[in-house]
N, C-alpha and C positions, 0 to 999 in steps of 0.2 A: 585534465580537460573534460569539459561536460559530454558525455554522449551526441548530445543535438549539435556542440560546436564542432565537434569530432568527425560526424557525418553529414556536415551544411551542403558540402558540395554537390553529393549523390542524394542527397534531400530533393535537390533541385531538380534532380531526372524522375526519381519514381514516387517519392511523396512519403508522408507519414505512413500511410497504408502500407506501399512498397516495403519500405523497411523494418514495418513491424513483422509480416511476410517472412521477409530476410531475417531478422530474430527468431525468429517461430520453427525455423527448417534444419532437420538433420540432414547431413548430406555425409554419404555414403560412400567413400572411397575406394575402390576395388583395382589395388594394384599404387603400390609406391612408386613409380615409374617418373622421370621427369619431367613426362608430359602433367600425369596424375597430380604433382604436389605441383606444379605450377595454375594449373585448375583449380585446385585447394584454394592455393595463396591468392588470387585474387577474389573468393571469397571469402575467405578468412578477412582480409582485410576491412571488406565492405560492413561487414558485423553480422555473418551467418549465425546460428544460437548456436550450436554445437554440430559435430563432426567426426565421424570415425574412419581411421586408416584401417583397411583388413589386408593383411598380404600375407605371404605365404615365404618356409625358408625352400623352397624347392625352386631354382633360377629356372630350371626346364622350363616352369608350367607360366611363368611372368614375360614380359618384355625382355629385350639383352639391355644391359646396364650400360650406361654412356661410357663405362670403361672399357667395352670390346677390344678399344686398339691400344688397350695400356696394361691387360692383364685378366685373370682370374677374378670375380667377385668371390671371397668363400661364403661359406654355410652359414660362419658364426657372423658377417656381414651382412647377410639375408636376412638373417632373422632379425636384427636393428636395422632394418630399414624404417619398419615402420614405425616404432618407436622414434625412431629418428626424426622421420618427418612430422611426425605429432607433436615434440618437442620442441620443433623450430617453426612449425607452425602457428604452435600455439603461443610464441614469443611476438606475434606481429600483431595480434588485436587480444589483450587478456576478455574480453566480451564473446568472446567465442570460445565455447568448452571442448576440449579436444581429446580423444581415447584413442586407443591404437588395438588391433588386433593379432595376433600372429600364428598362423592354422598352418598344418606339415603340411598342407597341397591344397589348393585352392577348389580342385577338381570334383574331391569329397563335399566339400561345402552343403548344407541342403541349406541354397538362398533362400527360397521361399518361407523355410521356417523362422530363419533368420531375421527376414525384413518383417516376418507374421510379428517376432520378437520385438522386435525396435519400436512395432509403428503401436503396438497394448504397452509396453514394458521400456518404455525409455530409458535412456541414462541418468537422464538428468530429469524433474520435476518439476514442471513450471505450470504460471496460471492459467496461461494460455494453452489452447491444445497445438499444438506440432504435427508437420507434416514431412515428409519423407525426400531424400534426392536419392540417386546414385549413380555414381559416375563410373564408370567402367576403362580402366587408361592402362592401354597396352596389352591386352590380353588375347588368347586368340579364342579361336570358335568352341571348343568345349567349356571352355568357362562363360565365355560372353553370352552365350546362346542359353542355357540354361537359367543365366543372370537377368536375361532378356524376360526370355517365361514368366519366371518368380516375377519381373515386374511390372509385368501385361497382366496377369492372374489378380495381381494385388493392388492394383490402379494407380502404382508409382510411376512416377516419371524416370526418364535414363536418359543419360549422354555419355554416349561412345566415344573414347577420341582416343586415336592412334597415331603416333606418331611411327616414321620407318625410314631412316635416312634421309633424303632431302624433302621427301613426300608423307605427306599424313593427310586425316581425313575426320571432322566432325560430324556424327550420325547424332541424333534425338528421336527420342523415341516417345509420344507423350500416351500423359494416362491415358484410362478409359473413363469417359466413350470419348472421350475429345477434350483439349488443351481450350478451355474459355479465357479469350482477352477483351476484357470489358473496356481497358484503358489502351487504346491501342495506339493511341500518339501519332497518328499521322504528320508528315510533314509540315503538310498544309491544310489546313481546317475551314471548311468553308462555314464563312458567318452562316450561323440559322437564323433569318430576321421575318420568315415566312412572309415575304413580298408575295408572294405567287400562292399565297393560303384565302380561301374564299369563305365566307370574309374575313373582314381581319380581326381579330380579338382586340377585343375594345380598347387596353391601355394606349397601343397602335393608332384604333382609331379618333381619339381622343386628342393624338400629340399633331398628330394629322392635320384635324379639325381644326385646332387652336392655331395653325399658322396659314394666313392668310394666303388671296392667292398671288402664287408668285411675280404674276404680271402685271397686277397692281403694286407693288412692293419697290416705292418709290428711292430707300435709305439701299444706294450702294455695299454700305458695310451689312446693313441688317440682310441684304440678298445675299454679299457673298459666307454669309454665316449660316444659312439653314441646311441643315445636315440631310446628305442627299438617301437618306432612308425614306422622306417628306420628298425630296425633288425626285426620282424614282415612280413615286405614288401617285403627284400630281400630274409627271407626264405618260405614265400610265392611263388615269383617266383624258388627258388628253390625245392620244393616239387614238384609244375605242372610238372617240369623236370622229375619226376618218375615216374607219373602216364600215363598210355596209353591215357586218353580221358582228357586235359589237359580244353578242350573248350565241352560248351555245345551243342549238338546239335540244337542250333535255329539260326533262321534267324541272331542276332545280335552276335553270336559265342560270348556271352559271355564265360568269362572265369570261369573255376571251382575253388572250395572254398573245406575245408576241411570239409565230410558231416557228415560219418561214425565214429563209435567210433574207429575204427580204422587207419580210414585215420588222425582221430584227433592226435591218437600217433605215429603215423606217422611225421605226421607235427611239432608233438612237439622236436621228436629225431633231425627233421632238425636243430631246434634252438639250442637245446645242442650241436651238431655237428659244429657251425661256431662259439663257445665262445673257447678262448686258456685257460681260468682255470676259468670253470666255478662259482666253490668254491670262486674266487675272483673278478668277474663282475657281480655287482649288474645289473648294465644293463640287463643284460640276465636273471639274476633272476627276474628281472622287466618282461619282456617281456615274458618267460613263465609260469608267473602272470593271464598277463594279455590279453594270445594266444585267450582265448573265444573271443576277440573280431572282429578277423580274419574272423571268421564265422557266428558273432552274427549278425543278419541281421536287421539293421536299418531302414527299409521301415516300413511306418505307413499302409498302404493299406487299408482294409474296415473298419479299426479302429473307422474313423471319419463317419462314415456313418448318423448314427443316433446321434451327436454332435448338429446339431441344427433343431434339431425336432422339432414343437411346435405345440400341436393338442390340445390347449386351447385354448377357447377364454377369458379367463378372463384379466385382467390388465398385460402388458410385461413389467416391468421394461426397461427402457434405457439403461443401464448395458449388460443386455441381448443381447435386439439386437444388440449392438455391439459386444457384444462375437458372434452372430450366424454367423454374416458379416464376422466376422476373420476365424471364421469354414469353410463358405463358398470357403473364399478366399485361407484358407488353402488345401481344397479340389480340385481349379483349381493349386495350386502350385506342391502339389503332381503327380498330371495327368501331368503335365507338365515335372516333376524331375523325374522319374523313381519311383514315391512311397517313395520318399525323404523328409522329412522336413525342414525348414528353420538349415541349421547348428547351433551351440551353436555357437561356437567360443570360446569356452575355453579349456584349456587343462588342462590335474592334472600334479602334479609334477613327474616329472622323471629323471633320474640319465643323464646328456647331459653336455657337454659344452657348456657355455655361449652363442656363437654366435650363432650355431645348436639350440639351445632351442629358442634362440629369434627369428630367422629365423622361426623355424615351428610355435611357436607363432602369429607370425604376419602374416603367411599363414593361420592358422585360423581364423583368427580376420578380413582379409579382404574378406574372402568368405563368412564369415558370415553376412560382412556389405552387399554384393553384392545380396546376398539371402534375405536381409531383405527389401530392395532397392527395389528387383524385388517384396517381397510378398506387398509391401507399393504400388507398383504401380496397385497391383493384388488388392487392399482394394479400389484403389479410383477407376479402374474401373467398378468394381462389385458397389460402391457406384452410379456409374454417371446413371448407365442399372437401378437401382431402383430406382431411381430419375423421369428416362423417362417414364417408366412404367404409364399410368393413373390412377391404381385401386392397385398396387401389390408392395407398400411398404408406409412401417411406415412411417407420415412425423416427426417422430421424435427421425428418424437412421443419425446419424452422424460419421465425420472420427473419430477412436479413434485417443487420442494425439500418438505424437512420444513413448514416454513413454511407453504408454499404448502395441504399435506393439513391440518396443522391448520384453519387458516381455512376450507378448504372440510366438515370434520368438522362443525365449528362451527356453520355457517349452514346445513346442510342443509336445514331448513325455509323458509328465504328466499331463496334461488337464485333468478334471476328472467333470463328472455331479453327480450331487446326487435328486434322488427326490425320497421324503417322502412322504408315503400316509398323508393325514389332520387327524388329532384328532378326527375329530368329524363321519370320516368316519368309523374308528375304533371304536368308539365307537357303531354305528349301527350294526356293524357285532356281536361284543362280547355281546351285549347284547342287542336286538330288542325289547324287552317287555320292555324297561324301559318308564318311564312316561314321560321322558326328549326327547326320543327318540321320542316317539309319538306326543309329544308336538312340536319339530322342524321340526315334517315330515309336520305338517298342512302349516306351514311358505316355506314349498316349496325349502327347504334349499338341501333334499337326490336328488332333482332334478335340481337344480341350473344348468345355462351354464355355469362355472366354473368347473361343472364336469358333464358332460353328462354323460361318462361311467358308473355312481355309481355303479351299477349293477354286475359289473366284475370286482368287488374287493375281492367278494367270498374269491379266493380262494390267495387273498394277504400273502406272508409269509408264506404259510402254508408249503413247503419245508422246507425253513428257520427254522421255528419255528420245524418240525418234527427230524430235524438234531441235532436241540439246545438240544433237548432231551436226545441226546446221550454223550453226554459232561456234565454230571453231575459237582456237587462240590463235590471231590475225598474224603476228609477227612470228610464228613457229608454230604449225596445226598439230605439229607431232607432239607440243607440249602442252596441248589441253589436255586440261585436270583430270576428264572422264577415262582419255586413255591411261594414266597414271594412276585411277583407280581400281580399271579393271586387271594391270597387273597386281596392285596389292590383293583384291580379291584372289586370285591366281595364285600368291605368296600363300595366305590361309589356308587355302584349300592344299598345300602341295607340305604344309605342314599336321594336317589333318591326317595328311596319308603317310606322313614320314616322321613325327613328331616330332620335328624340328624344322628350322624355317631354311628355305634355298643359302647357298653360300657358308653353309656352316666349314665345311673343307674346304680350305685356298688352294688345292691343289688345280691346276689351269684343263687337266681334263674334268676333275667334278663340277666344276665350275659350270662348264659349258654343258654336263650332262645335264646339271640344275635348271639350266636357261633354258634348253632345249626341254625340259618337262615342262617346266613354268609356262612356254611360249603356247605348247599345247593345250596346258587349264584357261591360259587366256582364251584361248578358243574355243574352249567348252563354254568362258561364263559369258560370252559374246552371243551364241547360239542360244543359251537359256534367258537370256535379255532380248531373243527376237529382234538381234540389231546386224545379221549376218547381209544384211540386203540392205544396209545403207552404204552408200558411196563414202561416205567421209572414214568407215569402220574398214569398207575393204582395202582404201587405199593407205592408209594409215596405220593399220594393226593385222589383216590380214594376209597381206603381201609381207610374208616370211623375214624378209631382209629388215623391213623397219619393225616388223612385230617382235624379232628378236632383239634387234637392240635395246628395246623397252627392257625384252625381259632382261638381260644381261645388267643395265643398268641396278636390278631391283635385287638382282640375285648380288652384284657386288655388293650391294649396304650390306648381307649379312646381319638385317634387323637392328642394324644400331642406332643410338635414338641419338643426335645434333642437339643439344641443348638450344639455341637459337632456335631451330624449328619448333621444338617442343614450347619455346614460348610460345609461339605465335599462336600456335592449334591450344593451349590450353588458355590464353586471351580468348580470342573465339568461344569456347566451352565455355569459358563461367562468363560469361556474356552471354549466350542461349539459357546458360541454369536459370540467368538471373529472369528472363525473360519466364520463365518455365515459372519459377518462384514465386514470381509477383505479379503474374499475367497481365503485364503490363508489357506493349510492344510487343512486335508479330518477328515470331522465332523461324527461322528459314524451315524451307518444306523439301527434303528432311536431311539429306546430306551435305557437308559444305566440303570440301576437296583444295587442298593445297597444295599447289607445286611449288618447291623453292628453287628447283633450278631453275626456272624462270621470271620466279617472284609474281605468281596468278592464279587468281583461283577462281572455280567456279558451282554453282549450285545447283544438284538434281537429285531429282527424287523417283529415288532407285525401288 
């Protein structure tokens, strides 16, 4: 089977681009776990370019193996895990190259050198240059935390995901200085047809011009065929006919738009008034459809302002700085257009005759090549001023392809940044007394110049997370996600201090000693999230009675992973990678949290 027929379907989500993307990426597996190879396997499938399992034969330092209630995993088991999984992974899409790793403890690891390795020193050779993932599945805080580091330092991306008996949780972590989605796919896309742009570019006013006026327009059919782009326009200029102050007072007497809610129905009676039966011209039902756009104002203005900020000095992906160049160049095109972006050039379907449609079509189509033209010529000279510069540009800022300016011409109105705080910064705030914590503050890691600010993360999320409060889960408040994540939190940490996770003894007094520590951490990571003083936290988790039932719940899993959960949360995960990957489509901000005792999940960013 051809490649292109192979991947038609997911063609049709993220594009050529997308998927070359998706060819192009190493993705980085840390932890055979079956959360981990179920995260794999729906990349693998899709046709990632290559992939490496790294795991360790030491069970301590991994997840508990889905066999907890069926027996011992041994040594000589551990150590083919990962082979294992790279062999059966690498069965599901031969397009995707797959390596396996296997280190006595994962602990020792120096990631940082590691992924320094992968991203100069690939596996595999190809023409294209490749960029980096790594997925993190099941591990706890002395590995994931330093794995975090290494990949905040090095401007890779990471997805956490944990699975823990009925509950798990997907974390993202995106590069530096920030996760760029140029294609961001919104649900809904509002036509750009710049009705409300003064004046109009001429193809516009051209297609305008050539159809007479509508109230002379004796041919029934020929009325109910003019495409309400033209019936819009003409009862635009016929409302300014009513009003006293038709032009704004400024210097460029721009002309007025319909502001008020009542000028709006105003404006709208215009339209009903120049249809002959309105009951049977869709046209005009089209048109006061779609009258919002008369006044919807398409200027980006200080929108872009902070688009390419970057007050990191850690590693800039390539990627990036060409996204910032296009920002840049997008920000002298706007100054130049009135607060205008590159036009789309496309239009939606609407009720016209043939020619009239093709005509305004191809009035789009060429002021949008004329707008792309001028922003291409806006990219090479912004490119040539950083070039000349001695000290004050990257020598490793290049023109983006043709391609590449289309698509960002395109979406100007959708561009969207995402940046995540790191994992491992989170972890200092929720919980500072950990040993892990102490142990990476010597390494100089809460001080790195990858993140000078550390300090005024304080109070990260803490809105966020104050608000999430208020948004319980309506049919059982005691099984919103949040509270289920702060016992897992609780879980980590109470394995950080004991190196192993609550529930390891089934004996019914450890048990309850385990709960009764756990319930405690929960209360610590409550107070370090500044959430001690909301009502939904005291009545729900700190009130002892239900607070420990959480815990008790978390300490009986005894860290075992439910393959069914594990699907779920590694669907989730390579759905965010792929987002991460192809920066296409806006990736949740930044934890996603699953409860399966209730089958609900929810989203904050911790």
């Amino acid at each position: 089977m051809a490649t292109t027929d192979k991947y038609d379907r997911q063609l049709r989500l993220w594009g050529a681009s997308g998927q070359r993307a998706l060819g192009s990426t190493l993705v980085v597996l840390v932890g055979s776990s079956a959360c981990g190879t179920e995260t794999l396997k729906n990349l693998v499938l899709p046709g990632v370019g290559s992939f490496l399992v790294l795991d360790d034969d030491d069970d301590d330092d991994g997840a508990a193996s889905t066999s907890n209630g069926d027996g011992v995993v041994t040594v000589q088991l551990a150590e083919q895990e990962a082979a294992m999984a790279c062999t059966l992974l690498s069965e599901l899409n031969p397009d995707a190259i797959g390596f396996h790793s296997t280190v006595p403890s994962l602990s020792a690891v120096n990631f940082a050198a590691l992924l320094q390795s992968l991203t100069t020193n690939p596996p595999i050779t190809t023409s294209t240059s490749h960029k980096l993932l790594v997925i993190s599945a099941d591990q706890p805080p002395h590995i994931t935390l330093p794995l975090s580091h290494a990949c905040h330092s090095l401007s890779i991306p990471m997805v956490h995901v944990r699975s823990y008996g009925l509950l798990g949780y997907v974390r993202i972590q995106t590069a530096l200085p920030y996760h760029c989605i140029v294609e961001s796919k919104p649900s809904h896309r509002i036509p750009d047809l710049r009705l409300s742009a003064w004046p109009l570019f001429d193809g516009l006013r051209h297609v305008h011009d050539g159809i007479s006026n509508l109230d002379g327009m004796e041919d029934s059919k020929e009325h109910s065929h003019v495409p309400y782009v033209v019936i819009l326009l003409q009862a635009l200029e016929k409302w300014r006919g009513t009003v006293s102050a038709p032009f704004h007072p400024d210097p460029k007497l721009r002309p007025r738009y319909p502001e008020t809610f009542a000028e709006k129905e105003e404006y709208r009676k215009v339209v009903r008034s120049m249809a002959i039966n309105l009951n049977n011209e869709v046209n005009f039902e089209e048109a006061l459809q779609n009258a919002h756009l008369v006044w919807a104002d398409g200027r980006l203005g200080e929108e872009t302002n902070n688009s390419s900020s970057n007050n990191s000095s850690g590693v800039v992906p390539v990627h990036v700085l060409q996204f910032q160049l296009m920002v840049l160049a997008l920000k002298r095109f706007l100054k130049e257009n009135d607060e205008y972006p590159p036009l789309e050039g496309t239009i939606p379907d609407m009720t016209a005759d043939t020619k009239t449609f093709v005509a305004l079509q191809e009035a789009y189509q060429q002021q949008a090549e004329m707008d792309r033209a001028k922003f291409d010529a806006l990219v090479s000279t912004l490119l040539e001023e950083c070039h000349q510069k001695a000290n004050g540009c990257d020598v490793r800022v290049t023109k983006p392809t043709d391609d590449e300016i289309v698509t960002f011409c395109k979406n100007t109105r959708y561009i969207r940044i995402l940046e995540t705080r790191p994992l491992y910064a989170e972890y200092k705030e929720q919980d500072p007394s950990s040993p892990i914590i102490s142990t990476l503050a010597k390494s100089n890691i809460f001080t790195s110049p990858s993140n000078p600010n550390f300090d005024e993360i304080q109070s990260y999320g803490r809105d966020d997370l104050n608000a999430s409060t208020m948004d319980p889960y309506v049919d059982d408040p005691i099984q919103t996600p949040m509270l289920w994540w702060i016992a897992l939190r609780a879980c980590d940490a109470f394995y950080d201090r004991h190196e192993h996770y609550p529930g390891k003894h089934d004996q019914a007094l450890a048990l309850e000693a385990d709960a009764t520590e756990v319930y405690k951490l929960m209360v610590e990571v409550v107070g370090n999230l500044g959430l001690k003083e909301c009502d939904f936290i005291k009545v729900y988790l700190l009130d002892e009675a239900k607070g420990k039932n959480l815990a008790r719940e978390v300490v009986r899993y005894d860290e075992a992973e439910i393959h069914s959960i594990a699907a779920v949360l590694g669907g989730v995960a390579s759905q965010e990678a792929v987002k991460l990957i192809t920066g296409q489509y806006v990736p949740f901000d930044d934890t996603y949290v699953y409860n399966g005792i209730a089958s609900t999940a929810g989203v904050y960013r911790f």
